[in-house]
C-alpha positions as CSV (number, residue, x, y, z in Angstrom):
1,X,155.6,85.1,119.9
2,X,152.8,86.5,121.6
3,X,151.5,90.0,121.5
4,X,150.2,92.6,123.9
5,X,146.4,92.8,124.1
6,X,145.4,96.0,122.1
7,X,144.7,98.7,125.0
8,X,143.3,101.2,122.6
9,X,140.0,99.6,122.6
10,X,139.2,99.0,126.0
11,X,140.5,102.7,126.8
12,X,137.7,104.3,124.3
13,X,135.0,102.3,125.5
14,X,135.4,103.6,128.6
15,X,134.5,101.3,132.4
16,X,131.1,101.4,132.2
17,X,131.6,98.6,129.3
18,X,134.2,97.4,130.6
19,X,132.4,96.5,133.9
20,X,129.3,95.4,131.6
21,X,131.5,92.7,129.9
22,X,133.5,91.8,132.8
23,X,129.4,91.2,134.6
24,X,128.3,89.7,131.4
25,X,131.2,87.4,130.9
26,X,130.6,86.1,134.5
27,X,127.3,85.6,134.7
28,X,127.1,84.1,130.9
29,X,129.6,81.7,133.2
30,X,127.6,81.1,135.8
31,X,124.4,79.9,133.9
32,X,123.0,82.6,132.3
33,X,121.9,85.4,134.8
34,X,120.6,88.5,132.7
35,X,122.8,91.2,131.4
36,X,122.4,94.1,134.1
37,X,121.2,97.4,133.1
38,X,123.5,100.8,133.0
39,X,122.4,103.6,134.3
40,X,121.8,106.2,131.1
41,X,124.8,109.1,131.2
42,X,123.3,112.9,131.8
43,X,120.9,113.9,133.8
44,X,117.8,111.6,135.5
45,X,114.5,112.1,133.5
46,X,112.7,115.0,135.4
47,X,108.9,113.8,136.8
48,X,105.8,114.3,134.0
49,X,103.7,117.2,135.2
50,X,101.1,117.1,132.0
51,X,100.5,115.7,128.9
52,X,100.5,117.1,125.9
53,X,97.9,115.7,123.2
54,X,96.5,117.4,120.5
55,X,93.5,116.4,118.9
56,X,93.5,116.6,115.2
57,X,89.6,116.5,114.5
58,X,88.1,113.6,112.0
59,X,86.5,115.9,108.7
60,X,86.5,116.8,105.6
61,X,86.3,120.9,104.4
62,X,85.0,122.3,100.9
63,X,86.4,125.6,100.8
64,X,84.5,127.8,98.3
65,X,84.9,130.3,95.7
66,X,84.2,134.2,96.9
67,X,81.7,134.3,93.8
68,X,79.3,131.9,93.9
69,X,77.3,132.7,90.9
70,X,77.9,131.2,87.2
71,X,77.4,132.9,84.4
72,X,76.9,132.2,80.9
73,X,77.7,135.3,78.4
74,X,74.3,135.5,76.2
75,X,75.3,139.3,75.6
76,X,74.5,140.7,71.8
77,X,77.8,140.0,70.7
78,X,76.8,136.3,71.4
79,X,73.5,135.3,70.5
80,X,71.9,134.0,68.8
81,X,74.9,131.9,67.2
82,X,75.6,131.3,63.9
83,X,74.3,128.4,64.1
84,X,72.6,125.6,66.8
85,X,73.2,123.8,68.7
86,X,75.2,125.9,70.7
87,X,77.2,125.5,73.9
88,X,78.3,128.8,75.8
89,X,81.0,128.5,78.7
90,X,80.9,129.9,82.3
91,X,84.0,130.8,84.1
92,X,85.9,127.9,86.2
93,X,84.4,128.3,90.1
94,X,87.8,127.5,92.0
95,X,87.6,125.4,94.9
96,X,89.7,123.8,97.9
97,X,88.9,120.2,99.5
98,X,90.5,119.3,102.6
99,X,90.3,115.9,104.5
100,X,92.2,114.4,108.1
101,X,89.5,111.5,107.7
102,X,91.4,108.3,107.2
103,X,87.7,107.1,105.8
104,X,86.4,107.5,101.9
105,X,85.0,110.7,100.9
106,X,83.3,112.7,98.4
107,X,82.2,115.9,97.2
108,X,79.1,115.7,95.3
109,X,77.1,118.7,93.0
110,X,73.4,118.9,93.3
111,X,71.8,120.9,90.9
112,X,68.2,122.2,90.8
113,X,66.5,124.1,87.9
114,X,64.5,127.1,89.2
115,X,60.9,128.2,87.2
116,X,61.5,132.0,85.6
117,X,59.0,134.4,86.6
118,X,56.6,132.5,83.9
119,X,56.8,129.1,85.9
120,X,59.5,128.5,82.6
121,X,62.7,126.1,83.1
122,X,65.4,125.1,81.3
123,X,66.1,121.3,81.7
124,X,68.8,120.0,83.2
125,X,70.8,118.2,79.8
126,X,71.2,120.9,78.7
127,X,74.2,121.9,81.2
128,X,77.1,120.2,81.5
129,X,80.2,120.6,84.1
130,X,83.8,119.3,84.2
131,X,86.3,119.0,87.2
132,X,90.2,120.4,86.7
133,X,90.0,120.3,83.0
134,X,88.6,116.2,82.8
135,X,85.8,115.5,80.3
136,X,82.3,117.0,80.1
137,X,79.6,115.7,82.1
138,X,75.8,116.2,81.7
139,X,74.1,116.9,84.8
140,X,71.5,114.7,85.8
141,X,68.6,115.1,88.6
142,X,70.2,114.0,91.8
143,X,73.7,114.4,93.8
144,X,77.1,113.5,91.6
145,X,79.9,113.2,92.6
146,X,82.5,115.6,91.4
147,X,85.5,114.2,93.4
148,X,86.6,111.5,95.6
149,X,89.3,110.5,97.6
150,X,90.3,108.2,100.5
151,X,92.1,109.3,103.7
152,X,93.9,112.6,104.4
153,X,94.6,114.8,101.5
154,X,97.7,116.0,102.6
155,X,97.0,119.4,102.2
156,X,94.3,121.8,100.2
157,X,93.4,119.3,96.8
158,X,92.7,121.9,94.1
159,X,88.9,121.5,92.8
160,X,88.0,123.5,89.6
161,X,84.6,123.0,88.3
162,X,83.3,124.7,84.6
163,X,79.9,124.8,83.4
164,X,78.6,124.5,80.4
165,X,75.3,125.4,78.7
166,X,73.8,124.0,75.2
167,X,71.0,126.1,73.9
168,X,68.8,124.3,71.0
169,X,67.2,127.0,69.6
170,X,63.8,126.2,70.6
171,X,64.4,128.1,74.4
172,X,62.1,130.9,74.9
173,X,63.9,134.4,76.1
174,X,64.2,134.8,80.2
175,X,66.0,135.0,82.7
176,X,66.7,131.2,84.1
177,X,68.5,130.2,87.5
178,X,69.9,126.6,88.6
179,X,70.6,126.1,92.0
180,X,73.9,124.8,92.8
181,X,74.8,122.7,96.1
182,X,78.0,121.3,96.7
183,X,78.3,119.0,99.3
184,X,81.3,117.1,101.1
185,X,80.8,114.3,102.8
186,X,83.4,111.7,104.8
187,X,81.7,108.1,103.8
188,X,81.0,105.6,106.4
């Protein structure tokens, strides 16, 4: 016993698919000629009258704190300590570091020791930083980097940077300035 062909089918596909296979099925008979193509439903595609491309520039962006200077508390209360060495604490400097450079980059901390009025200057060992709560580092002559990356940063990275100073003893009284000079930089 043979059955009726299942109409449902071909009723849901609708004749656009219909007329495909019917096309296909021929020419698939005939030796292969190529499927033909259907016209999209809707609506032709309306002419391009501009383009639209943005431009998403290649950099890298330090953004930093409103106060720029560091402090180290050497009030009354605080010195001298009970006992040297001694290290006193400056308040975190918050920053932000933003790249869309698909290259390496860096931001790297410079810092200078300035002469007091005397021609006087603390030396560089004795401060130390840290970025977002890592270890201690002593700052050396020369750039350092305080924080790499490679490629967008999807966003504002947070960059915290402390200071620290260690006093000996054997300082002599002043008023002392380091320049600081951060620096970011998209790597070749």
């Amino acid at each position: 016993m043979t059955s009726a062909p299942d109409t449902r089918r071909s009723r849901r596909a609708g004749p656009a698919v219909l007329l495909a296979a019917a096309l296909w099925g021929s020419a698939a008979a005939q030796g292969g000629l190529p499927f033909p193509a259907l016209p999209l439903p809707g609506p032709a595609p309306a002419q391009t009258d501009a383009l639209l491309r943005p431009l998403i520039p290649d950099l890298i962006v330090l953004r930093r704190p409103a106060v720029t200077e560091v402090t180290f508390d050497l009030g009354p209360a605080n010195y001298p300590p009970a006992q040297f060495p001694a290290r006193y604490f400056a308040p975190a400097q918050a920053f932000g570091v933003f790249s869309s450079s698909a290259r390496p980059w860096t931001v790297q901390l410079e810092v200078r020791s300035q002469p007091d009025v005397r021609g006087r200057t603390l030396p560089l060992p004795g401060l130390n930083f840290r970025v977002n709560g890592g270890p201690w580092v002593q700052v050396t002559p020369g750039p350092q980097v305080v924080l790499s990356g490679s490629g967008p940063s999807a966003g504002w990275l947070p960059l915290s940077v402390e200071f620290a100073l260690d006093l000996t003893g054997a300082e002599a009284g002043g008023g002392y300035l380091f320049d600081m000079t951060f620096t970011a930089l998209a790597l070749p």
